[in-house]
Steps between C-alpha positions, in 0.01 A plus 500: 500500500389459848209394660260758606396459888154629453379664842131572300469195401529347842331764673197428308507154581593541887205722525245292351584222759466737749188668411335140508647466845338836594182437359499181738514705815201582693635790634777757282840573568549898579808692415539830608783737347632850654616735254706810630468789267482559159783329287365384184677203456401392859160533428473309173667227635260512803193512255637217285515312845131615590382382126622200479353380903166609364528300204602209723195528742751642801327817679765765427527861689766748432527772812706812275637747803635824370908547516485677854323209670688470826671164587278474840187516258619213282627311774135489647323420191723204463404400868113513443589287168682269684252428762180506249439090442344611115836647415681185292869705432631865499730666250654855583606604114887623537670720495363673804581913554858545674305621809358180552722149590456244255604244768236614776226480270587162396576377834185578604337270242392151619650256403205283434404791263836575362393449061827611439750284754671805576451501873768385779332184562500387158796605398663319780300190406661497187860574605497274715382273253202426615157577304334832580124534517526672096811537315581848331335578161769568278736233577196251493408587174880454396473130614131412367628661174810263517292183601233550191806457231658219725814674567673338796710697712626248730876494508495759230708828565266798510640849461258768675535881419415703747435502851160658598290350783166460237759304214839410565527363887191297557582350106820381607372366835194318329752367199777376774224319688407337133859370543657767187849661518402894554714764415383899544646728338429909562625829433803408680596220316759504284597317169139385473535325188769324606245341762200502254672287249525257744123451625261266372249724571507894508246679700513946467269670651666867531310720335723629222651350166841264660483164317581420145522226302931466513443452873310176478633142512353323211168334554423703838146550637471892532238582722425911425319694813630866436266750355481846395458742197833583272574828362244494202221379769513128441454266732816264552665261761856435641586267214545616134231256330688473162858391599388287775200330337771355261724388767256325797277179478227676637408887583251730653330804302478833621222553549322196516729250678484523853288841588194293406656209771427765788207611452398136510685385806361771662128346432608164587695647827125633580354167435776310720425763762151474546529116422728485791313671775190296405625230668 
């Protein structure tokens, strides 16, 4: 049976650094999140993010515009964030309305203020292979999840599914700069199990039910990001738990593996932030 890579566990520990590292600081970090609309997922992710700043000591502010905001409107607000020196790091929640660009709004975020690493700037940084100012939540989480259980990557072949800007791409930039082998797979791939049988490590984050245990090299490292709610309501992940738990070293629940990891980065993004334009 495999390992569990518990994202809770670590989360809780993470945290309680940080909050003692907070607590230190004369002055608080501020995060400020802009919600568009009404989508209920977006907002109890948003209000997760809001609870657990305030539990760390960061000033948190969520700015909820209603569905028809226009994209001039946002675009201003994130301006008069930009330029207000008590504003640590800015989140605008996605998706965005179709009316509205997702790639204006964050262009227009600093980069100095950027909690999620999405912007131009640091996404160049990192493809470049330098280090940006704050490296993207999700695949940061991946790696501090990966470093807790001492799981080396270097050398190691790393299969990636799927290709989104938020998962797949900067993952496989920040793993080939840790010196791994990256492979990503997507929707156009084909014979994926003839490539996932070969990877050391096997990274999904899709969205829908693609991985089982048959596909897995024996004693893999299966790193689950996909989530969403099966037929009968339940909450799953890419992988199918039972087969693959019998088949990898090590494994990540769904949930609690690595949606607990970006919550967290996303505090200690904050921290970096705000730690960073202190000096």
């Amino acid at each position: 049976m495999s390992v569990i890579l518990d994202g809770k566990k670590l989360r809780e520990k993470l945290l309680t650094e940080l909050k003692l590292k907070v607590d230190s600081f004369n002055k608080k970090p501020t995060l400020v999140v802009i919600l568009v609309g009404e989508d209920p997922a977006s907002k109890i992710y948003v209000n997760n993010k809001k609870k657990t700043a305030e539990k760390l000591g960061i000033n948190s502010q969520i700015i909820n515009y209603p569905y028809d905001v226009t994209e001039k409107e946002l675009l201003e607000k994130i301006e008069e964030l930009n330029n207000n020196s008590n504003v640590t790091a800015i989140l605008v929640q996605l998706p965005l309305p179709k009316h509205i660009s997702k790639e204006n709004i964050i262009n227009a975020i600093s980069p100095k203020k950027d909690v999620d690493g999405f912007t131009p700037y640091n996404f160049g940084k990192l493809f470049s292979g330098e280090e940006p100012i704050v490296y993207p939540c999700t695949p940061k989480g991946i790696l501090l999840l990966l470093k807790e259980y001492n799981i080396d990557i270097e050398g190691k072949h790393v299969v990636i599914v799927g290709r989104s800007n938020i998962v797949g791409h900067p993952l496989a930039q920040m793993l080939l700069n840790k010196n791994a082998t990256v492979t990503v797979c997507h929707s156009y791939t084909k014979n994926l199990a003839d490539i996932t049988k070969t990877a050391d490590v096997v990274i999904s984050a899709v969205g829908k039910n693609i991985i089982e245990g048959e596909m897995l090299k024996s004693g893999c490292v299966v790193v689950d990001v996909g989530i969403f709610k099966d037929a009968s309501g339940k909450t799953r992940g890419d992988v199918d738990f039972e087969s693959a738990s019998k088949i990898a070293s090590y494994i990540s629940p769904v949930p609690g593996g690595v949606g607990p990891m970006t919550i967290t980065s996303l505090m200690l993004n904050t921290v970096e932030l705000f730690e960073k334009n202190l000096v």
